[in-house]
LUMLUM-285143 format. One record per residue (C-alpha): x, y, z; residue in one letter. Coordinates in steps of 0.05 Angstrom, whole numbers, padded with zeros to 5 digits, always signed. Example, Ala and Ser with C-alpha at 12.3 -4.5 7.8 and 13.67 -1.06 7.14 Angstrom:
2
+00246-00090+00156A;+00273-00021+00143S;
***
This chain:
119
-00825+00214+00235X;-00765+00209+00186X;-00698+00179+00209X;-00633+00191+00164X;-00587+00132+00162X;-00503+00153+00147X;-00450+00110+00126X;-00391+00110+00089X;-00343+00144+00133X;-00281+00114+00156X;-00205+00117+00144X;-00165+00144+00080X;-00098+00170+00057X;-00090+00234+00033X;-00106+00247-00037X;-00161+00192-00035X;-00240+00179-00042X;-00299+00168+00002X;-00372+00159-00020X;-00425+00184+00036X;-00492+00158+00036X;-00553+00188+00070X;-00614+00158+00071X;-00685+00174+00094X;-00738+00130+00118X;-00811+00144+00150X;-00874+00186+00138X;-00846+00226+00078X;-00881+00277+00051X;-00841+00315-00001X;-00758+00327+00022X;-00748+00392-00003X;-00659+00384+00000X;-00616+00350+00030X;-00542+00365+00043X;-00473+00351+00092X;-00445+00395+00151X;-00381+00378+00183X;-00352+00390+00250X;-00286+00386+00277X;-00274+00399+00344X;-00254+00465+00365X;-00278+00504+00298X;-00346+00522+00276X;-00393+00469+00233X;-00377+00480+00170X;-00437+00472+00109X;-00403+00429+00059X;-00463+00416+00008X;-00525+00426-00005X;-00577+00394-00059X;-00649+00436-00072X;-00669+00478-00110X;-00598+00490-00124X;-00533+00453-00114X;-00483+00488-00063X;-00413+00477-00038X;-00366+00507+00011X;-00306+00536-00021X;-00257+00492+00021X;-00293+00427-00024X;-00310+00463-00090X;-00280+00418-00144X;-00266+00360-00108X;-00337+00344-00075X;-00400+00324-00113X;-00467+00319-00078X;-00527+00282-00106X;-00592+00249-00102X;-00633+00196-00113X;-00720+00222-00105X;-00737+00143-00117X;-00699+00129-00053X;-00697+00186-00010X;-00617+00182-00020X;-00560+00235-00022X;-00493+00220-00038X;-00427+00262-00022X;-00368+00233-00070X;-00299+00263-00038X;-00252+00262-00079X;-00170+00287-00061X;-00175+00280+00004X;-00130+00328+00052X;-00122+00318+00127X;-00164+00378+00132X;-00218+00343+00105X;-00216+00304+00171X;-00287+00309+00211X;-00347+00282+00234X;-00397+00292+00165X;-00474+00304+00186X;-00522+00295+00128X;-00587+00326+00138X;-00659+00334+00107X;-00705+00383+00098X;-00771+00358+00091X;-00845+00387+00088X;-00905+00342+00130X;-00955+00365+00086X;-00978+00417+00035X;-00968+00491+00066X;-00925+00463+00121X;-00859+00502+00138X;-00793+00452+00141X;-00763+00414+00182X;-00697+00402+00188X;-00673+00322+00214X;-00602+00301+00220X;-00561+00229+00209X;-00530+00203+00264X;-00464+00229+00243X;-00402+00193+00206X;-00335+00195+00217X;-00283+00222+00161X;-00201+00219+00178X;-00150+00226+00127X;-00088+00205+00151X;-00026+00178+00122X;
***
């Protein structure tokens, strides 16, 4: 019913920028936030940010990462700045989003895009 479409990964240096973009396409009702885990294998997913009905960020991002969104296109954006090697991960964006009036949420993921910081 909606799809979320990631890209912007790739390769950086340390101390440099990536923009992430999510986007979401279908039968869209009303997307209530949307927002960016990470994973790295071996540790726990990790919330990095979050954009609803307030804006969120892990503490390991605070002050370097910027989340936000564009309603007229159904798009969020994650602008990383100072880049560390422990930034380093496979970013998931993700989507909460409502049917129809009343309806609980549901929760649809991007395919997944990969981050490395690396000198």
């Amino acid at each position: 019913q909606v799809q979320l479409a990631e890209s912007g990964g790739g390769l950086v240096q340390p101390g440099g920028s990536l923009r992430l973009s999510c986007q979401a396409s279908g039968r869209i009702y009303a997307i209530v936030a949307m927002g960016w885990y990470r994973q790295v294998p071996g540790k726990q997913r990790e919330l990095v940010a979050f954009s609803g009905d307030s804006i969120r960020y892990s503490d390991s991002v605070k002050g370097r990462f910027t989340i936000s969104r564009d309603g007229a296109k159904n798009t969020a954006y994650l602008q990383m700045e100072a880049l560390n090697v422990e930034d380093t991960a496979v970013y998931y964006c993700y989507a909460d989003h409502k049917p129809y009036a009343g309806s609980g949420v549901i929760k649809y993921w991007g395919q997944g895009t990969q981050v490395t910081v690396s000198s």
